[in-house]
N, C-alpha and C positions, 0 to 999 in steps of 0.2 A: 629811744635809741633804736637804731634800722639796722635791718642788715638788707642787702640788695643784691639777691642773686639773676645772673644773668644767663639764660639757656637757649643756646643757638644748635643751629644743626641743620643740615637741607632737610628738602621736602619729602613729609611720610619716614620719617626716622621713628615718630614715637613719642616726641618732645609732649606733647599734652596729653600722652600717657604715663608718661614719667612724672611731669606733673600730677595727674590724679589720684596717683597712686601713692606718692610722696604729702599730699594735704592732711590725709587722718594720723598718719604717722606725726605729723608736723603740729597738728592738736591734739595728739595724745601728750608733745610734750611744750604746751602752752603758749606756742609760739601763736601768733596773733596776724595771720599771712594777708595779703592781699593780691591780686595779679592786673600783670599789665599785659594784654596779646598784640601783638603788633606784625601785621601779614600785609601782603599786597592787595589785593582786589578786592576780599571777599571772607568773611570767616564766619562759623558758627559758634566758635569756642566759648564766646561770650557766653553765652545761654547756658553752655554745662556750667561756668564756674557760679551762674545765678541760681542756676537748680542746686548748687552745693553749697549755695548762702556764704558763697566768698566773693567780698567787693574785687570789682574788675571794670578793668578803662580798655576798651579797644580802640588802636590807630590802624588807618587804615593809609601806606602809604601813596598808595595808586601810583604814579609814573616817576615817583622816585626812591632809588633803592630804601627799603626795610632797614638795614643797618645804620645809614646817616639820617634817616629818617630818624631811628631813636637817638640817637643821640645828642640831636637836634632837640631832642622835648625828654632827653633824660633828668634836667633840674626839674623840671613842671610835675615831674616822675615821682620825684622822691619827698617833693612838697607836700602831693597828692597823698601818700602814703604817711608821711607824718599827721597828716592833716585829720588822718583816719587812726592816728595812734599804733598803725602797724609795726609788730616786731618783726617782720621780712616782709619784704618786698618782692616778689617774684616776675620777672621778665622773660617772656616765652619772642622770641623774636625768628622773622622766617628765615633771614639769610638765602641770598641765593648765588652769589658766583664764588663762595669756596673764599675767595682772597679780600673780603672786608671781615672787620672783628670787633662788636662793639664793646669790648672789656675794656674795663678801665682800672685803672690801679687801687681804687679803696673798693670797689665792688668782688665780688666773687664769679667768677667763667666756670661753665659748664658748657662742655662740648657733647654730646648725643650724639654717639654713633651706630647704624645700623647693621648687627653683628653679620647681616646675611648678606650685604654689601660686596663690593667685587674686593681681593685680595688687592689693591691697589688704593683702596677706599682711602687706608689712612695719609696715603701721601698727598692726596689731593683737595686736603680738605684748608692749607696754609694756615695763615695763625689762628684761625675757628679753633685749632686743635692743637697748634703746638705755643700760641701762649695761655691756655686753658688751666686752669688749678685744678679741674676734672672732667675726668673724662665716664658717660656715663655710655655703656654698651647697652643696646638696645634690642630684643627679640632675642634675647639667649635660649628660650626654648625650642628655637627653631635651627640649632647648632650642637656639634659636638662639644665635647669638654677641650679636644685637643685643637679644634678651630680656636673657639673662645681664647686658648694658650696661647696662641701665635698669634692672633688679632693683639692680646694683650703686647704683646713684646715687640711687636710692631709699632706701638702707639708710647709703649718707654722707650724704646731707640729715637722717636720723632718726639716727644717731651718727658724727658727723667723726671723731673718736678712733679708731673699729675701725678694726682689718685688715680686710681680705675675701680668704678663701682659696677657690677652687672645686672642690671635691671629686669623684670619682665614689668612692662607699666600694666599689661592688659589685667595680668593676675595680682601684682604686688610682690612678685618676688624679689629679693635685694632691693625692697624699699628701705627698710629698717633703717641698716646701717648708713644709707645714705640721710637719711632725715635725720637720723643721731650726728653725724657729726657735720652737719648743716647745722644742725643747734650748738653743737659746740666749740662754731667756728666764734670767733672775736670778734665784737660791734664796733667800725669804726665811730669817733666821735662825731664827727661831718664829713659832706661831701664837696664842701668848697673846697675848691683847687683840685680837683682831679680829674687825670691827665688819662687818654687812650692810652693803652699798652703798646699800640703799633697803629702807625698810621695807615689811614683808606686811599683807595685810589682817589687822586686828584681831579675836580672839575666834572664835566659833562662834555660830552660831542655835539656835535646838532643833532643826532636822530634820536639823542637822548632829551631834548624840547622839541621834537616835532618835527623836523626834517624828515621829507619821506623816499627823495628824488635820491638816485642811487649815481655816484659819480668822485672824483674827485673834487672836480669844482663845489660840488656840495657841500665837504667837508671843512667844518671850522671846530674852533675847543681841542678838546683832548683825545687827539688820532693815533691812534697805534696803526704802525706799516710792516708790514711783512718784510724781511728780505729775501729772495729765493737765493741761496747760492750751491748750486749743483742740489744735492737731496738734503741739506740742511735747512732747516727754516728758523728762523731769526726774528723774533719780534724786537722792535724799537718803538717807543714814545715819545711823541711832540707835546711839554709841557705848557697848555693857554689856561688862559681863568676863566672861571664865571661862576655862580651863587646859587643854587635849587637849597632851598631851607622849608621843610614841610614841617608844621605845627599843629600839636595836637589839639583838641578843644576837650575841656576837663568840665563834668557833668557841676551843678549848683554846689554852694558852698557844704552842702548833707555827702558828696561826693557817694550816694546810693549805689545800689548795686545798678550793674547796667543793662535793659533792655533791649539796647541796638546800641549797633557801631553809632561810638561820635564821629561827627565832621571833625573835616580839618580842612584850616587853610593851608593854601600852596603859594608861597610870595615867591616870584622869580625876578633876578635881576638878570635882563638877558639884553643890555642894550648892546650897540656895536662895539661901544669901546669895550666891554667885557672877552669879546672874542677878536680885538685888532692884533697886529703884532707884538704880543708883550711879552717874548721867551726871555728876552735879556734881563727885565724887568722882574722874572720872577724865579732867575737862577740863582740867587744869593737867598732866598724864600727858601728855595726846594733843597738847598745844598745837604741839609742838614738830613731830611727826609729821603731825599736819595744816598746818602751813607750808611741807612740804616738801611731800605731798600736792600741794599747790596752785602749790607752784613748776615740779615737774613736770611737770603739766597744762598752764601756761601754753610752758615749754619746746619742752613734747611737740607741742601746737599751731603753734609758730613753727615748730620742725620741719615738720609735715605740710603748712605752709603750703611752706615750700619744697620739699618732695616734690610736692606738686601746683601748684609751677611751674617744672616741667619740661616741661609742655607748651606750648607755645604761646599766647599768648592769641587771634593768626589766624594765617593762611596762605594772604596772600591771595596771585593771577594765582600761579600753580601751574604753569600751560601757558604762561607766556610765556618764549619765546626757551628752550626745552628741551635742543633742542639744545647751545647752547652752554654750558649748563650742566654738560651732563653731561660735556664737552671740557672745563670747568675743573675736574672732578672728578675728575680722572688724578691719576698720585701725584705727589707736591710733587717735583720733582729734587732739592730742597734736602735731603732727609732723608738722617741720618745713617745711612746705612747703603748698603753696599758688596757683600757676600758671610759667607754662612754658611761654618762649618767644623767638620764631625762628626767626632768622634774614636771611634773604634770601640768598640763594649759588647762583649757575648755574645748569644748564642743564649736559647732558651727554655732547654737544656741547658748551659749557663752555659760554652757552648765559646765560646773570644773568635772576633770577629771580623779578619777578615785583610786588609782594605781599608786602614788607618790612618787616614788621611785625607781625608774629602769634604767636596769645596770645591765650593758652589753659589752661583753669581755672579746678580746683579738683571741686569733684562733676559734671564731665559730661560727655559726653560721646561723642566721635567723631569718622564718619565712614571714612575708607579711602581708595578709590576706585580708577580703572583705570584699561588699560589693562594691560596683563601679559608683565613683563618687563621695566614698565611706570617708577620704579622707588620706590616704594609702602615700599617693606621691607627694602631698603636703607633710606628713611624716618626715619622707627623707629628706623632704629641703628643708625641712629644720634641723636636719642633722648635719646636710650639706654645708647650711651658713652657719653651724655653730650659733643656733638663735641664744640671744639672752634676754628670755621674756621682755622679746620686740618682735614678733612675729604676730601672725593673724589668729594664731591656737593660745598663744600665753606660755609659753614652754622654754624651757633654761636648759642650755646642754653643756654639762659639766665634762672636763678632760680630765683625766684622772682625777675626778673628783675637785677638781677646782675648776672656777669661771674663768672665762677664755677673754686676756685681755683686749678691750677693745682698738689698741693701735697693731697689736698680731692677728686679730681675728680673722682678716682676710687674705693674711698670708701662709695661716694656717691651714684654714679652707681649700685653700689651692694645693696645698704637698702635702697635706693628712689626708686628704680624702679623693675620690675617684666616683666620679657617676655616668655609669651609661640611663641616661633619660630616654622615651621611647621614642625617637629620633629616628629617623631610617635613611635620610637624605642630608649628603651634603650639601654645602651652600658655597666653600672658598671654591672660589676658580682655577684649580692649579691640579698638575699631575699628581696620581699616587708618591709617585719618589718623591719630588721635592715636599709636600707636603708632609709626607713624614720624617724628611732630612731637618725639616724646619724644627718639627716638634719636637724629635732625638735634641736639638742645638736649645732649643726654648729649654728643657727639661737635664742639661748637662749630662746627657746618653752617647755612649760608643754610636758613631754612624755607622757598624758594621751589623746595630742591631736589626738594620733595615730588614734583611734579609731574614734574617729571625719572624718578625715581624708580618710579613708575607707568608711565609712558610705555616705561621699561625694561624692565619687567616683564613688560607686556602683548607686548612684542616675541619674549617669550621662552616664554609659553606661550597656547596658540589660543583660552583662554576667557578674557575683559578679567577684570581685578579693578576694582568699583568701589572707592571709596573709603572709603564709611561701610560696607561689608564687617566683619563681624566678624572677626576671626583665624580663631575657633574653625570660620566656614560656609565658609573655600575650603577648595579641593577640594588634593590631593597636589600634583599638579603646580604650578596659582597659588599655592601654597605654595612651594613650591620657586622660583619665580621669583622672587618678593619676596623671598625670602632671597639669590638669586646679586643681584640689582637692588640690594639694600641695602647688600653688601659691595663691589658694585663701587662707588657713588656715595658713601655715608655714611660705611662704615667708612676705604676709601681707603688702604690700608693697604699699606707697598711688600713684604709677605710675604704671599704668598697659597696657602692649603691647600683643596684641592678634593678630599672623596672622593667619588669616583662620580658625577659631575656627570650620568650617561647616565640616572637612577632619574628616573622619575616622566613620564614620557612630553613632557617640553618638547622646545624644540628645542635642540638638544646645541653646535649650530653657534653660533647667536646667545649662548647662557652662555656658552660661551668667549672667544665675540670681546667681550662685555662683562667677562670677568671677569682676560684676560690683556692684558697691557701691557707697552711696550716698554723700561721703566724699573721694570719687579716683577718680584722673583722667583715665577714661579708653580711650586707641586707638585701633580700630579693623581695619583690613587689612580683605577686606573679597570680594567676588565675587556675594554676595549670595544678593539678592534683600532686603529679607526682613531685612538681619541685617543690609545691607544701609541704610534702611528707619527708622530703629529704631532708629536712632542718631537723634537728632535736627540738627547736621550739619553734612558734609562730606566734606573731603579736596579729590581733584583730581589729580592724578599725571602723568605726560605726558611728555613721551624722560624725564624721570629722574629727570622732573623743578614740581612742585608746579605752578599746572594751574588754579585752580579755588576755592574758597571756597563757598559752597550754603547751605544756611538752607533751611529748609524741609520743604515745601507748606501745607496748609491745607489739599488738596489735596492729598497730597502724603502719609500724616500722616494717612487719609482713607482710602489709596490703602493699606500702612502697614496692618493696622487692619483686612483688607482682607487679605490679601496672610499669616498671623498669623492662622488664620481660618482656610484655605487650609492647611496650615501646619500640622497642628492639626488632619486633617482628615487622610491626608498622612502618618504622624505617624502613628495613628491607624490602616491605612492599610499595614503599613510594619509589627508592630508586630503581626498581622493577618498571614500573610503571614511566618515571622521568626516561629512562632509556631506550623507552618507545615499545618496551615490549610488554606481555600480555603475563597478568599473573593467573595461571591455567591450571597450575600444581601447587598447593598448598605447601609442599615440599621446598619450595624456592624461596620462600619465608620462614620455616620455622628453623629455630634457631638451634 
C-alpha cells in the first residue's frame, strides 16, 4: 500500500528542505519512503537523497514544462515505488509559471510557500495553492510571529480546506507534526483512474518547439493576444493542438539508488496538421475545461476579495484614550490555561535528561541561560510547538498537566503562546498601518488598538516610528519594538517566549515591563546579567540537556538591584551621547 505525496512550489522556496527535514521523522515512524525530483535543466538533489540511503529517480524535463512532464510518467511513478515496496512516495516537482498543478485526486498536494516572499505571494501562486491539502510555510525563522499570522489567513481566505504547517527545513523546526500526520493520512487502495484536480494549460505555441523568429506570421498553437483598450490590458486565448509528452527512463529492475540524472525521451508529434486550423474542432473538447477555467477565476476572485479584507476599511482616533487600551489588552484571566509541564528528552548526545519534570506556572517569570549553542532557543520551540516527544530533544509538554491533542495542537500553538525569536528585520512588504490593521483583523482586535500599539513602540525604542513607515525602511531596533509592542497588545497571548529581548539597542526595561504580566507565563533566553537575576528562577541548558534549575539568592536579588542602578546610569549616558552631546560631568548620568 502507497501513499504519494506530491510537493510543488517555485524556485528556492525550500521544497528539498522540507524534504530533508521530514525523512528522519518519517523513519522514526516506519514509514518506508522513496523520492522522485523532477526539475528542468539541471539538479544535484539526487546525490543528497543517495547520501541519505533513500532510493531516488530523477526526471529531467529540459524544454518541457516540469509539471506535464510529471504527469506524463506519474504511473511509471508509482510502479517504480511499489516496485521498491515503498510505504510513500514522495514528489518534489519544480513548477514554474504559478498556474499548472500536478495534483491529482488519490494523491496528497503540498504547496511550499516562502514566508519572506512579497505580501502578494499567496495570490499568485493559482491552484499550486488553492487546490493544495497543504500548505507548508517555509523560512519561519526569518519572520515575525504576526507576519507568519497574516501569511496564514491570507492562504485560508485563498483555500479554507488546507492545513498550514510552518516549517524551518534548514533546522527541522515543525517537522514533527508535519510527518505525524503525513503518516496518519489514509492509503488509497490504487491509483487507477485518477483524475487532475484542475486542468493545465492547453498545447504549446511554436517558440515553445523551437520557433525562434519573433512576429506574428511566426506564431502557430496556443497564442495568447493582448487587447490594449485605453489602460486596461485583456489577455485572450486561441485554442490549437499539438502533443509534447516527455518520458522518464526508470534505472534496471533493483530500481537502486541513483547516481546521475536518468535520460529521458522526448516524442513530439509536431506535424502540420497538429497546428492547422482546428479551433472548431476542439471546442466541444475544451467546453467543459473552459467552464471550469471560469469557475475558478470567479472563485479565485471571491477569495482574494476576502484576503484583501483583512484590512481594515479605517482606523480611525488611534490616539484616543491609549492608555486604557493598552490596560485592556492584558491577558484574558479567563483563559484556559494554568501551567506547563516538561517531561525530560535527551541531550544533543541522546543522553536523557535527569530533571523529570518542569512545572512552569502563569504569572511568573523564568530566565533561561547557558552558553551560545547549549541548546536555549531549542527549549522554547519545544514549548512553542507543544512537542510530544516528536522533536529532536525527546521532550513532552503537557498543558495543565494533560497531552495536547494532536488535531488542536497547532491551534493551540497559535492563541496559547507568543514568541519574539531574535528576528530584527521584517520581510512583508507593506506599511506599518496596514500591517498592523491586518494583524488587529487576523487576531479579532479593536482597530483602535493601532494607536496603542505605536504609542508602545515608540516607548520602547528612541527613534518614533511613523505610521505610513514601510516595514522594509525601519531601522533594527523600531523593528524590534513593533514586534515586542505587537505581542504585547495584539497577539495577547497568556505564553510568552522572549529570546534575547537586550539585541538591537531598545530600551530592555520598558520591553519587559510591556511584555511581562502578572497573569503570563513569561520565558526569557537572554545573556544579559541583569535579566537573569530578574527571574526568581532560571533554567540552564548545557550540550542541548536541561542541567540545572536554581532560584535566585538573596544575594543575587541585591546584586540585581545593583546592576538595574548601573543600568540606568548607562542609559542616561547613551542618550547623552546619541544626542551629539559630550558626557563631561558625571553629574549628567547619575541618577
Amino acid at each position: 500500500m502507497l501513499k504519494i505525496i506530491q510537493i510543488s512550489g517555485t524556485a528556492a522556496v525550500g521544497k528539498t528542505a522540507v524534504i530533508r527535514s521530514l525523512l528522519p521523522q518519517l523513519a522514526n515512524n516506519n514509514e518506508s519512503v522513496c523520492v522522485a525530483k523532477i526539475d528542468c535543466l539541471h539538479t544535484n538533489d539526487g546525490n543528497i537523497y543517495q547520501n541519505l540511503g533513500i532510493p531516488c529517480v530523477v526526471g529531467l524535463s529540459e524544454d518541457i514544462c516540469p509539471d506535464h512532464f510529471l504527469v506524463s510518467n506519474l504511473p511509471e511513478l508509482w510502479q517504480w515505488a511499489e516496485k521498491l515496496n515503498a510505504s510513500m512516495l514522495i514528489i518534489e516537482t519544480a513548477g514554474l509559471c504559478n498556474r499548472c498543478s500536478p495534483a491529482t485526486d488519490k494523491t496528497t498536494s503540498i504547496c511550499v510557500l516562502d514566508c519572506t516572499s512579497s505580501s502578494q505571494a499567496p495570490k499568485k501562486l493559482g491552484p499550486m495553492l488553492s487546490k493544495a491539502d497543504i500548505v507548508v510555510l517555509s523560512k519561519i525563522d526569518l519572520v515575525s510571529q504576526a507576519e507568519r499570522e497574516i501569511i496564514c489567513a491570507q492562504i485560508t481566505a485563498l483555500n479554507p480546506s488546507a492545513m498550514v504547517f510552518c516549517v524551518d527545513g534548514i533546522v527541522g523546526y515543525g517537522s514533527e507534526p508535519l510527518a505525524r500526520h503525513l503518516c496518519d493520512l489514509p492509503t488509497p487502495p490504487t491509483y487507477e483512474g485518477d483524475r487532475l484536480r484542475y486542468t493545465m494549460p492547453s498545447g504549446v505555441c511554436s517558440y515553445c518547439v523551437g520557433e525562434q523568429r519573433v512576429g506574428s506570421d511566426w506564431q502557430q498553437g496556443v497564442v495568447g493576444k493582448m487587447d490594449f483598450l485605453d489602460s486596461d490590458v485583456v489577455g485572450k486565448m486561441d485554442f490549437l493542438g499539438s502533443d509534447v509528452v516527455g518520458k522518464m527512463d526508470f534505472l534496471d529492475s533493483d530500481a537502486e539508488l541513483v547516481p546521475r540524472s536518468p535520460q529521458h525521451d522526448l516524442v513530439r508529434d509536431l506535424t502540420s496538421d497538429s497546428t492547422s486550423d482546428s479551433t472548431s474542432d476542439l471546442t466541444s473538447d475544451l467546453s467543459s475545461d473552459l467552464t471550469s477555467d471560469l469557475t475558478y477565476n470567479l472563485n479565485r476572485d471571491l477569495n482574494c476579495n476576502a484576503l484583501d479584507a483583512l484590512t481594515y476599511d479605517s482606523c480611525t482616533n488611534h490616539d484616543t484614550s491609549c492608555s486604557n487600551l493598552r490596560d485592556n489588552a492584558k491577558a484574558d484571566p479567563n483563559l484556559d490555561f494554568s501551567y506547563l509541564e516538561i517531561l525530560a528528552g535527551h541531550s544533543k548526545n541522546e543522553v536523557p535528561e535527569d530533571f523529570g519534570v518542569l512545572r512552569l506556572a502563569a504569572g511568573e517569570m523564568y530566565a533561561i541561560v547557558g552558553n551560545t549553542g547549549s541548546g536555549k532557543s531549542r527549549f522554547i520551540k519545544d514549548i512553542e510547538q507543544l512537542a510530544q516527544n516528536d522533536s529532536v530533544t525527546g521532550r513532552t509538554v503537557l498543558l495543565n498537566g494533560t497531552n495536547v491533542n494532536s488535531a488542536k495542537r497547532q491551534f493551540l500553538s497559535t492563541n496559547l503562546i507568543a514568541h519574539l525569536s531574535q528576528n530584527m528585520r521584517f520581510s512583508l512588504d507593506l506599511p506599518v498601518d496596514i500591517f498592523l490593521q491586518r494583524h488587529l483583523k487576523v487576531r479579532g482586535r479593536s482597530p483602535k488598538l493601532l494607536g496603542a500599539v505605536i504609542e508602545l513602540a515608540n516607548s520602547i525604542t528612541p527613534e518614533p516610528i511613523a505610521i505610513k513607515t514601510g516595514l522594509h525602511e525601519l531601522s533594527g531596533g523600531q523593528s524590534r519594538a513593533l514586534m515586542i509592542a505587537d505581542i504585547a497588545l495584539v497577539c495577547n497571548s497568556p505564553i510568552v517566549l522572549i529570546d534575547e529581548v537586550e539585541n538591537a539597542g531598545i530600551n530592555k526595561n520598558a520591553a519587559l515591563d510591556a511584555l511581562t504580566d502578572s497573569r503570563k507565563l513569561v520565558l526569557i533566553v537572554t545573556h544579559d546579567v541583569q535579566i537573569a537575576l530578574m527571574a526568581k528562577q532560571r533554567i540552564v541548558l548545557s550540550g542541548g540537556a536541561l542541567s540545572a534549575v536554581i532560584t535566585r539568592t538573596e544575594a543575587e536579588e541585591r546584586y540585581h538591584w545593583q546592576l538595574q542602578k548601573q543600568n540606568s546610569q548607562l542609559s542616561k549616558a547613551q542618550n547623552v551621547l546619541r544626542s551629539g552631546m559630550t558626557v563631561c560631568d558625571v553629574e549628567q548620568i547619575q541618577i
